[in-house]
TITORMAR-662477 format. One line per field, with one value per residue (C-alpha): residue in one letter; z, x, y negated; residue number from 0. Coordinates in Angstrom, 3 decimals. Each point is the difference from the previous one (the first is absolute). Layout:
% TITORMAR-662477
resn = (a, ...)
up = (Z, ...)
east = (X, ...)
north = (Y, ...)
resi = (NUM, ...)
//
This chain:
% TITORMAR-662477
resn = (x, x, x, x, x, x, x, x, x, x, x, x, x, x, x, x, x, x, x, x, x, x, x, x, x, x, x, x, x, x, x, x, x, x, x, x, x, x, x, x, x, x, x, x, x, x, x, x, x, x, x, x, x, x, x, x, x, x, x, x, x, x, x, x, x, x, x, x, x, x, x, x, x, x, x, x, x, x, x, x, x, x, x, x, x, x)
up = (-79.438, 0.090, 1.937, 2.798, 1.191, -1.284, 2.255, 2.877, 0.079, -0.243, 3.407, 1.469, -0.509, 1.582, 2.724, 1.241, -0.331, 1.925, 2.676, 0.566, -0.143, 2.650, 2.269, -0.049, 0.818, 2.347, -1.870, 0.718, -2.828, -2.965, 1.640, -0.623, -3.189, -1.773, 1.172, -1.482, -3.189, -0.024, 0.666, -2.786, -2.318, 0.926, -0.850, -3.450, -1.007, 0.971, -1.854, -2.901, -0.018, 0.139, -3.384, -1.800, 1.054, -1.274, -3.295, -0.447, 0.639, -2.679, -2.360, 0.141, -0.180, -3.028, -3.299, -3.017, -2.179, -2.795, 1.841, -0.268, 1.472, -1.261, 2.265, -0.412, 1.750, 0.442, 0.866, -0.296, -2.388, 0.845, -1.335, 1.861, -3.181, 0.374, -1.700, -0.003, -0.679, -0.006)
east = (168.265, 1.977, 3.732, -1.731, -1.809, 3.243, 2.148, -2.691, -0.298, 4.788, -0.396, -2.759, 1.614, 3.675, -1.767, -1.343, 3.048, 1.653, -2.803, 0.520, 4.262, -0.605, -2.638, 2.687, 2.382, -1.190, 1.006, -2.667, 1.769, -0.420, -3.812, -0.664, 1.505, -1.636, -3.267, 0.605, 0.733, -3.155, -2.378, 2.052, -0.386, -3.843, -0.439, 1.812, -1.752, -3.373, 1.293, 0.736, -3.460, -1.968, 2.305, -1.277, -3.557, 0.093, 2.212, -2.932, -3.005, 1.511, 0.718, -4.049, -1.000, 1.750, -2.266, 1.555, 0.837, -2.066, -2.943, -3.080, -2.993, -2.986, -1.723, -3.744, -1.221, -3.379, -0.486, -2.580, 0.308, -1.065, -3.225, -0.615, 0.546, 1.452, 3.378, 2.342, 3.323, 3.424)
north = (-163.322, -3.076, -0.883, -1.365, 3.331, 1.976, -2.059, -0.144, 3.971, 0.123, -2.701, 2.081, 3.724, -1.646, -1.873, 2.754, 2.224, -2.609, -0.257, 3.603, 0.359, -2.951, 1.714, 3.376, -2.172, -1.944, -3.112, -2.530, -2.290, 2.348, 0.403, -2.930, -0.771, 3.027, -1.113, -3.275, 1.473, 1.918, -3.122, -1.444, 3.089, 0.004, -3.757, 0.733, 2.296, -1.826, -2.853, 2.800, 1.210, -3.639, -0.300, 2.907, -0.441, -3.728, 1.468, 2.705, -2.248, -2.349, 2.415, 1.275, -3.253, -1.302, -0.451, 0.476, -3.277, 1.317, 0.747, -2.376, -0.758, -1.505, -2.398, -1.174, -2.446, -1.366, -4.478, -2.444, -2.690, -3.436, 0.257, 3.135, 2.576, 3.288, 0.269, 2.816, -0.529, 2.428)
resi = (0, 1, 2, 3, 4, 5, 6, 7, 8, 9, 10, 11, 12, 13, 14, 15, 16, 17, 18, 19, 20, 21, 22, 23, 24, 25, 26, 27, 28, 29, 30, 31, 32, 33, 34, 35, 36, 37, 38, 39, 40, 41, 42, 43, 44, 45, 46, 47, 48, 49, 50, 51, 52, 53, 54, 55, 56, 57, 58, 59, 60, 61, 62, 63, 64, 65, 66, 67, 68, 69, 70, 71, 72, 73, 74, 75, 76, 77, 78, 79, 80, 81, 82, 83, 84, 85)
//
C-alpha cells in the first residue's frame, strides 16, 4: 500500500467524522467540508490503487537481464532457397 491510499483512507475517515459532527450540529459548513474531504480521500486512494496495480503489473512483467531467448526464423533467399537463420 502506498502514501497515496494511506492518506486517501486519513481524508476519508476525518471527512466523514466531520460530515457527521456537522449534521449533529446542524452546521451546514462543517457538512460540507467533511464531504469534501471524503471525495478527496476517495480520489486518493483511487489514484493509490491505479499506482500499485501499474507497480504490480510491472513487476510480473519484468524479464530478467540474464534471461535469453532463442529466435528461429524461417526467409526466402533470392533464389527462392530455404534458409534458416538465428
Amino acid at each position: 500500500m502506498n502514501s497515496n491510499r494511506v492518506k486517501g483512507m486519513m481524508d476519508e475517515v476525518v471527512g466523514s467524522a466531520k460530515r457527521k459532527v456537522g449534521e449533529l450540529t446542524d452546521d451546514a459548513g462543517l457538512q460540507v467540508e467533511g464531504i469534501v474531504q471524503q471525495v478527496k480521500g476517495d480520489l486518493e486512494n483511487a489514484w493509490g490503487k491505479a499506482i500499485d496495480i501499474v507497480r504490480d503489473a510491472n513487476d510480473e512483467a519484468r524479464v530478467p537481464h540474464d534471461t535469453l531467448i532463442e529466435v528461429e526464423m524461417e526467409y526466402s533467399a533470392p533464389r527462392g532457397e530455404s534458409k534458416k537463420s538465428k
